[in-house]
C-alpha positions in Angstrom: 97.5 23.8 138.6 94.8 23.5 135.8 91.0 23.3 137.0 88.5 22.5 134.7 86.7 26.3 133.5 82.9 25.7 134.0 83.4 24.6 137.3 85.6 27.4 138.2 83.0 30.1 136.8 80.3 28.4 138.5 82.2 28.0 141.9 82.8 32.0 141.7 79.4 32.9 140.2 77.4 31.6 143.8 74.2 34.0 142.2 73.7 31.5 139.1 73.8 28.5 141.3 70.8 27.0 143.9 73.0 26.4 147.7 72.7 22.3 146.4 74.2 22.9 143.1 77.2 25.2 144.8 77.9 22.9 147.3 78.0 19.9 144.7 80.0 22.3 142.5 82.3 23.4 144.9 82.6 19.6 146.3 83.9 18.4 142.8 86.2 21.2 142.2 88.1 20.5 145.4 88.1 16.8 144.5 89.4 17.2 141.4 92.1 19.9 142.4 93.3 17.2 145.4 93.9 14.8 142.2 95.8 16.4 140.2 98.3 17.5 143.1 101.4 16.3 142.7 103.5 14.4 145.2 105.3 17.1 145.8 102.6 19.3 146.5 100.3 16.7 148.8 103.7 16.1 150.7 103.4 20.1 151.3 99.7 20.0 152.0 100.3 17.2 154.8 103.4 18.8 156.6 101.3 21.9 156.9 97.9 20.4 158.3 100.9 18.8 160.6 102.6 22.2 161.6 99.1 24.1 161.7 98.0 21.3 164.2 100.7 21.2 166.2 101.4 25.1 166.7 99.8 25.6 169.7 101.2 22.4 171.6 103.2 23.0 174.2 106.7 22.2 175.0 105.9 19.1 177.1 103.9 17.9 174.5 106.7 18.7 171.8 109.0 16.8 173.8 106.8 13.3 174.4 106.1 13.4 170.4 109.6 13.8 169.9 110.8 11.0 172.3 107.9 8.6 170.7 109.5 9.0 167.3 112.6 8.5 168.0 111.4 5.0 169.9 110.2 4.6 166.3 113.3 5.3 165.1 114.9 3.0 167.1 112.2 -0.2 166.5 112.7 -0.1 162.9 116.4 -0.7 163.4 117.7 -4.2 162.9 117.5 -6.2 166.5 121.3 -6.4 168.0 122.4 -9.9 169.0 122.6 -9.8 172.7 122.9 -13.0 175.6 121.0 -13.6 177.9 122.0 -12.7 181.5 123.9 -15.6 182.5 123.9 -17.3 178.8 127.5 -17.1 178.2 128.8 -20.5 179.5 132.2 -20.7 181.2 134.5 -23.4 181.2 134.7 -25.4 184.3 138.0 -26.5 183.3 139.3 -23.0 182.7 140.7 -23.9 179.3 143.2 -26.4 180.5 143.0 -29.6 178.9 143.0 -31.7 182.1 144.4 -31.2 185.9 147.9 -32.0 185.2 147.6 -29.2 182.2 146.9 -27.2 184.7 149.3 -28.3 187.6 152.0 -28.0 184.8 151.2 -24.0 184.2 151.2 -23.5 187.5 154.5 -25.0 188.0 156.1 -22.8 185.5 154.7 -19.6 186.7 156.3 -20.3 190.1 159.6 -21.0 188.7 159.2 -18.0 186.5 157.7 -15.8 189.8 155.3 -15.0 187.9 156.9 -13.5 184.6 155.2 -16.3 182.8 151.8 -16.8 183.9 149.4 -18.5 181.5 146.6 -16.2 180.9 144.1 -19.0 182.0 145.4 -19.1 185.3 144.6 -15.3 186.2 141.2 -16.0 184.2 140.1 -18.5 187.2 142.1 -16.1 190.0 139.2 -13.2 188.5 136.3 -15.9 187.9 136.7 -17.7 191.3 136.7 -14.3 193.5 133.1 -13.6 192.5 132.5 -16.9 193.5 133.4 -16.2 196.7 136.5 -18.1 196.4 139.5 -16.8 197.6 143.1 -17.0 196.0 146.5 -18.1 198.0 148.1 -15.6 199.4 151.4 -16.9 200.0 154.1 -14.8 199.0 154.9 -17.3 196.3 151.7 -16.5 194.7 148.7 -19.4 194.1 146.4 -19.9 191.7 142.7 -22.3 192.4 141.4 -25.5 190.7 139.3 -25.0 188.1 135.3 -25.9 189.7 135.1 -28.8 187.2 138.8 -30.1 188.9 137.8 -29.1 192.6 134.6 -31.4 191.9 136.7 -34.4 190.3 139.3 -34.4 193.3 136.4 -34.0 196.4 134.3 -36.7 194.7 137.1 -39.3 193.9 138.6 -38.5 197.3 135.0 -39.5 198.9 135.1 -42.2 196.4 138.5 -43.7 197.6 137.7 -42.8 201.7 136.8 -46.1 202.9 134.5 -44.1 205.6 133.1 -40.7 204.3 130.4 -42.2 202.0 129.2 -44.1 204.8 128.5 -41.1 207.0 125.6 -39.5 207.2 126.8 -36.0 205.3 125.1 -32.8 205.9 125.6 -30.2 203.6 126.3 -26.7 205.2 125.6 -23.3 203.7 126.9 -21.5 206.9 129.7 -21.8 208.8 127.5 -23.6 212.3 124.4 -25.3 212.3 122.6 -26.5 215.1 120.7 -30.1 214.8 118.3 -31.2 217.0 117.9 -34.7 218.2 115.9 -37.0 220.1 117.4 -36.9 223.6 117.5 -41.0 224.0 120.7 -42.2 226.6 118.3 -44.2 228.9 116.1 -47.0 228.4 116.3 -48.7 231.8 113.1 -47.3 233.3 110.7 -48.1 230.4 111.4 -44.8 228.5 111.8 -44.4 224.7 112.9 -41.1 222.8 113.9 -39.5 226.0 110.3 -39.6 227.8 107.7 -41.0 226.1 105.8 -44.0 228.4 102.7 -45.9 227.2 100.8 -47.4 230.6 98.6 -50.3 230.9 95.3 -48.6 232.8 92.2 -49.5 233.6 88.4 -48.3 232.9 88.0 -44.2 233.7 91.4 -44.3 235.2 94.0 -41.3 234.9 96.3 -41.3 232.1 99.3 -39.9 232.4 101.2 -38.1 229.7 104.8 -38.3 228.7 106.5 -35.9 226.2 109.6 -36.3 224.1 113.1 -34.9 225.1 115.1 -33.0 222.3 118.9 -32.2 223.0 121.3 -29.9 220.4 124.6 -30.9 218.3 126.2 -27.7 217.4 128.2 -28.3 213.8 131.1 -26.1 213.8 133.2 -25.9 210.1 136.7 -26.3 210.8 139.7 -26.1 207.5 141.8 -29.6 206.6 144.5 -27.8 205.3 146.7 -30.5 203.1 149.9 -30.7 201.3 150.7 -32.9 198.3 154.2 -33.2 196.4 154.7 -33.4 192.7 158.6 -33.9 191.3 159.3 -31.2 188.8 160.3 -33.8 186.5 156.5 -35.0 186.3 155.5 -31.7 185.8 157.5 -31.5 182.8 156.1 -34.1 181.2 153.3 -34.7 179.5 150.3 -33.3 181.4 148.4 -36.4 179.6 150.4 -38.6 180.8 150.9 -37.4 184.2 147.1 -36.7 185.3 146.5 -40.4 186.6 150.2 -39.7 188.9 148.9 -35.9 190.0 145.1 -36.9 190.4 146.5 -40.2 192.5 148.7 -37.9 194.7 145.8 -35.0 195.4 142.8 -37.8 195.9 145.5 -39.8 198.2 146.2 -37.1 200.1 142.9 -36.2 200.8 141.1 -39.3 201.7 143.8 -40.5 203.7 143.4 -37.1 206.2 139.9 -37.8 206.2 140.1 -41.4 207.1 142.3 -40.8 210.2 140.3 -37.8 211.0 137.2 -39.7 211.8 138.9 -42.3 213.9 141.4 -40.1 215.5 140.1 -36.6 215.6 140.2 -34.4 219.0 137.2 -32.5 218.0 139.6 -29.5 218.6 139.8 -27.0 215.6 139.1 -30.8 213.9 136.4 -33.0 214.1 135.9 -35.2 216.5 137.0 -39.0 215.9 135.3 -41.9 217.3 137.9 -42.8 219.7 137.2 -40.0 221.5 134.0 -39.9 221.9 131.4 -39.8 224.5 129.5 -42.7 222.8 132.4 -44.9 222.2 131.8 -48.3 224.0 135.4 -50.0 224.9 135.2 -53.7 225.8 137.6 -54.9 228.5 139.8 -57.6 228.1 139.5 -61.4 229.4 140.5 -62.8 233.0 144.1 -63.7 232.2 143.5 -62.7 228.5 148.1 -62.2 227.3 149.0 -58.9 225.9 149.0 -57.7 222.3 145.9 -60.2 221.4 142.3 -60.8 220.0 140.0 -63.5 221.0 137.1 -64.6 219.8 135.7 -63.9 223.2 136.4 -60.1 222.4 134.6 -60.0 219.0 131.5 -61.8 221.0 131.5 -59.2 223.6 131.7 -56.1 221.1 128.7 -57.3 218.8 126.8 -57.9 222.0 127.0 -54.0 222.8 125.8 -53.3 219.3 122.7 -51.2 219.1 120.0 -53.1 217.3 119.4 -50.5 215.2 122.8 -50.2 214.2 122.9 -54.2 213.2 122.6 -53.7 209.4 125.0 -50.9 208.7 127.7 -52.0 211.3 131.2 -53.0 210.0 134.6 -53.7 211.5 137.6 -51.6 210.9 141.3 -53.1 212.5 144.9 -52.2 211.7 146.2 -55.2 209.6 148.7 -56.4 212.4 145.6 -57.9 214.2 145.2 -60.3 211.2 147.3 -63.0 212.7 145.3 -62.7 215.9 142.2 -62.8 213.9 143.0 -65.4 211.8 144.4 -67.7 215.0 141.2 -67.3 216.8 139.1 -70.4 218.1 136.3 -71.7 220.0 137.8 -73.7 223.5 136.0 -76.9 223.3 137.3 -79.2 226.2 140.9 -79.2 226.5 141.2 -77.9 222.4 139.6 -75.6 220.2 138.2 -75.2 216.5 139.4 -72.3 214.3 136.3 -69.7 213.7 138.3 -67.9 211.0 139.8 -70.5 208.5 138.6 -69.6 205.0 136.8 -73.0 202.8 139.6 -75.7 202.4 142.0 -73.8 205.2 144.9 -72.1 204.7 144.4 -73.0 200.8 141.7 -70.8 200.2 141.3 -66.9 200.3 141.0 -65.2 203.9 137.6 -63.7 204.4 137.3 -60.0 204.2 134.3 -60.3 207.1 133.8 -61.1 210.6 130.9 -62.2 212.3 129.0 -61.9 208.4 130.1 -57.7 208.1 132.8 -56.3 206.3 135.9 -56.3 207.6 138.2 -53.2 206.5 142.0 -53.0 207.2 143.5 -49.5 207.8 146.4 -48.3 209.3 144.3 -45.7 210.8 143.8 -48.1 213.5 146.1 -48.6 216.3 148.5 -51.4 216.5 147.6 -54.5 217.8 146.9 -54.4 221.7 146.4 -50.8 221.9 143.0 -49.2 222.6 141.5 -48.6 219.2 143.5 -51.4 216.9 139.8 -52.6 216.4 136.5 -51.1 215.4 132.6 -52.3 215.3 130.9 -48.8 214.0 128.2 -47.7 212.2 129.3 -44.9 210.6 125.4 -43.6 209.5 125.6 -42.4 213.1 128.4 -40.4 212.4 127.5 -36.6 211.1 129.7 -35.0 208.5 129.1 -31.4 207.6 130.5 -30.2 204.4 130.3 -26.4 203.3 128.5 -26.1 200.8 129.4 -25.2 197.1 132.9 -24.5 198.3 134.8 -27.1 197.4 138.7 -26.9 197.4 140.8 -24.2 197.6 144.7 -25.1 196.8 147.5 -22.6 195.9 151.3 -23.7 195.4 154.9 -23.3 195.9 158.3 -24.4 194.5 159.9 -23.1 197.7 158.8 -25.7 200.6 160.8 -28.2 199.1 163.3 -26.0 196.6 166.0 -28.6 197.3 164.5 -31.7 196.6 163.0 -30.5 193.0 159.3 -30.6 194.0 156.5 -28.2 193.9 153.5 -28.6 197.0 150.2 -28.3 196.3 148.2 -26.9 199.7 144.5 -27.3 199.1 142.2 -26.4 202.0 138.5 -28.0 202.9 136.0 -27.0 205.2 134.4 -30.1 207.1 132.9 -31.1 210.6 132.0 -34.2 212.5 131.1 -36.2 215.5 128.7 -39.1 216.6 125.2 -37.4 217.0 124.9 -39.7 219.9 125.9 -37.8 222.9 126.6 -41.2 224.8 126.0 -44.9 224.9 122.8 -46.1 225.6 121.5 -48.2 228.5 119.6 -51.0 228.0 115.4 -51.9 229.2 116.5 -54.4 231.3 121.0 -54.9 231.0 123.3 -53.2 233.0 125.5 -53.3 229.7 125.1 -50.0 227.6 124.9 -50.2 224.1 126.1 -48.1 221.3 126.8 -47.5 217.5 130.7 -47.2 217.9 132.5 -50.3 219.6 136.3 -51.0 220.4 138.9 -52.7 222.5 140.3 -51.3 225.9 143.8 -51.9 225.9 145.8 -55.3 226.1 
């Protein structure tokens, strides 16, 4: 390392030199000794100002510089590609191309038991049980709808019900759920809601208070367990072909329970139907009135025990053997009577779908004509349907049940509840008649 001479004698020689002129001396020797290091060298001089500083640190110390540098490290590395927690999206139809694709694969891992199962189906069997879903556990085996399929079949089932989109549905996240209601059976003593009064009085005269009366409905989820048969020659067609036929046979299946369930249901381990309940006003037959028949005295008579409230929503449900009785019926005038149910231009013309201005629905959920329950005036927003929530349908299949007729059964399971929240009919300010949302026949 060359250093220019003068400087050097004059650094050394401190007795030739006034303490300004040394320090200026010495100043420019070191600055010109720092530029003409090398790289080399100033990499050397750093590492040991580095070491020299460092010596004394303890181990602690050591450690958190070491940690910081390798976070350094790790910084300046390119950025991994990484999802976001829940970012990968999963197919809600589980790969297959529709629900017949799918009905199809199950099919053939039954017949196979279970040497050929399509690697989608135990995809949804590991996706569903985190869910909370649970997988059949026949000893055929079973395999679940995809969510986007469970969906499709519970919404066109509701869709093809002719009575669960006219309830009043409440969604249900557990398996019981209490409701309260207003406590309202009796309106013959000037009450309304259960016990509220308003009285006429007079100047600093007592008031006296009322309060309202609450009652409980206790919503109990009970399962609608269902079967539905597919030929194995369906299956083995073309699943595009054959998911109108499948998706007909599932939705069918399922609206048709449903249906009969709110009309006919116990309310044990079911819900409970409107022919059995407490609410449920039945209109007796005429003086002399023949068996097996409808008059038009009847229909009067059942939209006279209508709650008002119920007037707008109300519609009538019969079986369709009461059509020639409804269709015959007429007003007595004198020693005749008129027809009240002939359609513009008579016979000619199209038979109304209404009576008394509401719908009029046919459904052989009804009783046959002259039994107790072969006609309906309800208002089925009065009617609670509890459905658990997110759950949708479970199903799980078998080749076996009906091995020697070539068909494989579907069993799909739904949680639901019901009843009328009304706990009875209603009495009336000033009639002896009670009133109420759900109206039949007695027997004939």
């Amino acid at each position: 390392m060359e250093v220019d001479a003068s400087y050097q004698a004059n650094a050394r020689d401190r007795s030739k030199l006034s303490d300004r002129d040394y320090r200026r001396c010495w100043k420019e020797t070191k600055t010109k000794e720092v530029i003409k290091l090398t790289a080399e060298e100033l990499k050397e001089m750093i590492e040991g100002s580095i070491k020299e500083a460092t010596k004394n640190l303890t181990e602690e110390n050591k450690k958190f510089i070491e940690d910081m540098e390798k976070q350094l490290d790790e910084l300046k590395k390119p950025a991994a590609e990484t999802k976001a927690p829940g970012a990968e999206t999963v197919d809600p139809k589980g790969g297959f191309i529709n629900f017949a694709d799918f009905a199809q694969k199950v099919a053939i891992a039954e017949k196979t038991h279970g040497r050929n199962v399509d690697k989608r189906l135990l995809a949804l069997e590991v996706k569903d049980a985190g869910d909370g879903q649970t997988v059949g556990t026949d000893s055929e085996g079973g395999f679940l709808i995809p969510t986007e399929y469970r969906n499709q079949l519970l919404k066109r089932s509701t869709e093809k019900s002719n009575l669960m989109s006219k309830c009043m549905n409440i969604p249900m996240s557990v398996s019981t759920v209490k409701i309260p209601y207003v406590k309202e059976t009796d309106r013959s003593s000037g009450y309304i809601h259960g016990s509220i009064m308003l009285y006429w009085v007079g100047e600093e005269a007592v008031k006296t208070e009322s309060k309202m009366k609450f009652g409980q409905i206790t919503l109990t989820l009970h399962e609608l367990a269902g079967l539905a048969y597919t030929s194995n020659q369906i299956l083995d067609e073309s699943p595009i072909s054959m998911e109108p036929l499948l998706t007909e046979a599932f939705t069918d299946a399922f609206a048709w329970t449903m249906d009969n369930m709110l009309l006919e249901g116990t309310g044990a381990a079911q819900p409970l139907g409107i022919k059995n309940a407490p609410c449920l006003v039945s209109i007796t037959k005429e003086t002399g009135q023949a068996a097996d028949t409808i008059l038009y005295e009847n229909i009067v008579k059942m939209e006279a025990r209508l709650l008002p409230e119920s007037e707008g929503r109300a519609i009538y449900l019969a079986n369709k053997d009461t059509f020639p009785q409804l269709a015959s019926m007429s007003i007595a005038v004198g020693t005749g009577g008129v027809p009240v149910y002939l359609p513009a231009g008579g016979a000619s013309g199209k038979p109304y779908k209404t009576l008394m201005g509401r719908p009029l629905i046919f459904m052989e959920h009804c009783r046959t004509l002259g039994d107790r329950g072969d006609i309906y005036l309800a208002d089925f927003s009065q009617y609670l349907l509890g459905q658990k929530r997110g759950k949708g349908i479970q199903t799980a299949s078998s080749i076996h049940l009906k091995f020697d007729y070539d068909q494989t059964a579907f069993r799909f399971i739904f949680q639901v509840e019901g009843q009328p929240w009304l706990p009875s009919a209603v009495k009336s300010r000033y009639s002896s008649d009670t009133l109420s949302s759900f109206i039949t026949l007695s027997a004939r």
